[in-house]
N, C-alpha and C positions, 0 to 999 in steps of 0.2 A: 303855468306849466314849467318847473323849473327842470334846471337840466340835474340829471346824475352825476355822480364823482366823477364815474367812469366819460360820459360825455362832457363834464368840466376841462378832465383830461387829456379826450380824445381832438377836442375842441380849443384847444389853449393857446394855438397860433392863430385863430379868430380873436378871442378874448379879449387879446392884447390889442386889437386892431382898436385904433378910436374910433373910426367912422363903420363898424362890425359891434364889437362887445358883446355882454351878456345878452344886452334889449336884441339885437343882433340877430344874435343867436336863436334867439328863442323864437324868433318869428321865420327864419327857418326852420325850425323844429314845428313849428307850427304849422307851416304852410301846404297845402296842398299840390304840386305840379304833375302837367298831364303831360306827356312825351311820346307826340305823333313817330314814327318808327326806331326800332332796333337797330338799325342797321349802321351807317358808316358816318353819320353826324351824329345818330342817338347814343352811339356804342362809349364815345367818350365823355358825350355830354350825361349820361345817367350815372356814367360813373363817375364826375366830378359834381352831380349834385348828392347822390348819395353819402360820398365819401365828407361833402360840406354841411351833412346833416340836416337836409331836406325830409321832414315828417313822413312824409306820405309822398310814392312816386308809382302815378299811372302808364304804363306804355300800352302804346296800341302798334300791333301787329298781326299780321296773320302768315308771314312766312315764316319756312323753316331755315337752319342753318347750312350751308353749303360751304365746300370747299372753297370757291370763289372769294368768297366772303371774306378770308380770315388775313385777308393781304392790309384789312383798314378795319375792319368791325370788331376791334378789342377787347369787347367785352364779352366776346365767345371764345371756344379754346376746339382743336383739333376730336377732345372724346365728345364736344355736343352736336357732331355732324349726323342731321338729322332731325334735332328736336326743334323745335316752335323755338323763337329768339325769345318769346316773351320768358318763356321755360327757364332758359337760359340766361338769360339776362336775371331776372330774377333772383337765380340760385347765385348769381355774381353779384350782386347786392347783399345778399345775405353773410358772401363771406368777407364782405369790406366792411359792411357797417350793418351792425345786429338792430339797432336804434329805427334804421327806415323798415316803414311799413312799404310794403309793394304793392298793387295792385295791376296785377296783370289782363289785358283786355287781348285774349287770344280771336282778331277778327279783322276786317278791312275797314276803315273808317269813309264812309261816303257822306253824302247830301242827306240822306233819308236818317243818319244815326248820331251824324256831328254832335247838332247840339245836345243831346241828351248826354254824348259820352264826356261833355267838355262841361258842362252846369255845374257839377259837385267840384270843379276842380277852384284853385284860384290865378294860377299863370297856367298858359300852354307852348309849349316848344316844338314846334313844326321841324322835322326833320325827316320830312319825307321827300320821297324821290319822283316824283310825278304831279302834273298841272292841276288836275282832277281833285287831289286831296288837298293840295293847298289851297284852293279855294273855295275848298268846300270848308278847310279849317279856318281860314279867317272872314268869311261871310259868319260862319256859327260863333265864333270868337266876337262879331260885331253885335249880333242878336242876343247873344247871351253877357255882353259885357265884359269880357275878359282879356288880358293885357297877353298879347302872344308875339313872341319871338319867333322869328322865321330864318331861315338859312337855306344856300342852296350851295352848291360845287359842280363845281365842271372841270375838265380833265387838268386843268395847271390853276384854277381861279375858283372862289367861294367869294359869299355875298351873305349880308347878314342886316337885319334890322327890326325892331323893336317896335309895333303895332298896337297903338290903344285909341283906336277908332271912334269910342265910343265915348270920349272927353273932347272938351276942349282944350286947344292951349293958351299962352300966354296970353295972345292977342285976342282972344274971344273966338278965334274960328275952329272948327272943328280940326282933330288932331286926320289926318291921312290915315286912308283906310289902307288895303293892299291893292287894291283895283286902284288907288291913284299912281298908286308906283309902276303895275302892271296891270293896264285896262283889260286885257283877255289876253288868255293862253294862244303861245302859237299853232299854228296847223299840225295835226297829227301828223310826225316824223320829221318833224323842221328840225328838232333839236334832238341828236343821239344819244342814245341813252347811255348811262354807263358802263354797260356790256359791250354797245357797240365804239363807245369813245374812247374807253378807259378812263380811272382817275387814280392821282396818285396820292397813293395809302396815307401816308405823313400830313397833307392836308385835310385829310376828313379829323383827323385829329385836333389838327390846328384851329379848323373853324365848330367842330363839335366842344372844342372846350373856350372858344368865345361864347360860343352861345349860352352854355354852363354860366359863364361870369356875368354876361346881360338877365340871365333869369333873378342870379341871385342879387345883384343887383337893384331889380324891379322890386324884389322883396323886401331888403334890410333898407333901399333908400338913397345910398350914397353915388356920388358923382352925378354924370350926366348921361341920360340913356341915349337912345340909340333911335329913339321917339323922329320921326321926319329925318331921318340921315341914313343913308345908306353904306355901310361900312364894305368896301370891295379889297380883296386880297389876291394878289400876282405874286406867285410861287415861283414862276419863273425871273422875275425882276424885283422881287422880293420887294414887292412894294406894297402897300397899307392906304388904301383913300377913302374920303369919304365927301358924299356929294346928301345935298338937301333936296330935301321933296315936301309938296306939299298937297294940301287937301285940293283936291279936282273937283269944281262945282258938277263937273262933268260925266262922273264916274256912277257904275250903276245904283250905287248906296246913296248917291245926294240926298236925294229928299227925305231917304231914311237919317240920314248924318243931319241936316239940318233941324227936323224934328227933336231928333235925339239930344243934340246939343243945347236945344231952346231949354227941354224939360231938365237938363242936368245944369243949364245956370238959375231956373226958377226954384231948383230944390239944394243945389250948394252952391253958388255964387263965388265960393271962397277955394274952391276944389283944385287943388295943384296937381291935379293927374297921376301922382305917384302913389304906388299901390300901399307903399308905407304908408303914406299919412293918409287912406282913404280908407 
């Protein structure tokens, strides 16, 4: 799939990258990613894999745009109040980069629809705002084999990290699922929503466009991901940490993860987890 002049072009501060380049490139241009909400993580993270030259970008949403909105979710503009984000989002792709296909999934993503809407993709970026869908995205993400990135925020803080459940790592144990990092959702209203807590606009940016950088990442190959580490960000103390985690024999997928890991060292033995070289 080679690129065009015009994405040679468009594309030329990649190029240059050594650890990017054409091979790089093109496996961007290839790749398929699916992007659980529109809204104030998805808003900058669509638009920095778009503009990175991501092939094909699926979003799933089923709300519309509201004035609320537009204090963090930058990829809508004051004349879309009203339309579906996916609508909109969309038509904001199309005017950054002509090159990505879109694929718009105007609907709620649950347990009954996950994995079929996540199967044709190759990474998933979870940027949803509720318990229900993130675990419903990386239970489906484990069954279906897919490397997914997840993020959350809260009114001064965001959290971020890299999900490939379904390998092993170095040491032969299974890589952390999401249930090891978070065994179960809290109680319905323990944690306020962002209506009722507020967040501040600048960081849904901040952490919507790490998660852009861990997607692409996962694809072209380079550095070290985000795989069993939790990346935490304090916008008040402007601080950056990050803490390890590891697979829980305990957590509800065990015996699923154990099985899964046995059949994935009898069929590659050699398999370094990275979507690049797999």
């Amino acid at each position: 799939m080679p690129l065009s002049p015009d994405e040679i072009d468009r594309y030329a501060r990649h190029l240059v990258l050594k650890d990017v380049g054409g091979p790089g490139q093109q496996k961007l241009k290839r790749a398929r990613v699916l992007v659980i909400g529109a809204g104030g993580l998805g808003a900058p993270l669509i638009q920095y894999l778009a503009a990175a030259g991501i092939g094909t970008i699926g979003i799933v949403d089923d709300d519309a745009v509201s004035l609320s909105n537009l204090q963090r979710q930058v990829i809508h503009g004051t004349p879309d109040l009203g339309r579906p984000k996916v609508e909109s989002a969309a038509e904001a792709i199309g005017r950054l980069n002509p090159h990505v296909i879109v694929e718009p999934h105007l609907l709620r993503l649950t347990v009954g629809n996950a994995r079929d809407l996540i199967r044709s993709y190759d990474v998933v970026a979870d940027g949803s705002d509720n318990f229900d869908t993130r675990y419903a995205v990386s239970d489906a993400c484990f069954f279906e084999r897919k490397p997914l990135v997840t993020a959350a925020l809260g009114q001064f803080d965001g959290s971020l990290t890299t999900i490939r459940a379904h390998e092993t790592g170095p040491d032969g144990r299974p890589n952390p699922t999401y249930r090891c990092l978070f065994p179960s959702p809290p109680p319905p209203g323990a944690i306020p929503t962002c209506a009722e807590a507020g967040v501040l606009g600048a960081l849904a940016g901040v952490m919507g466009s790490l998660m852009a950088m861990e997607v692409i990442r996962e694809i072209v190959g380079f550095g070290e991901s985000l795989v069993g580490r939790l990346l935490m960000v304090d916008a008040l103390s402007m601080r950056f940490d990050t803490v390890r985690y590891e697979w829980d024999e305990g957590n509800l997928l065990s015996g699923i993860s154990q099985a899964s890991s046995r059949t994935e060292r009898s069929e590659d033995p050699g398999s370094s987890g990275n979507f690049a070289n797999g």
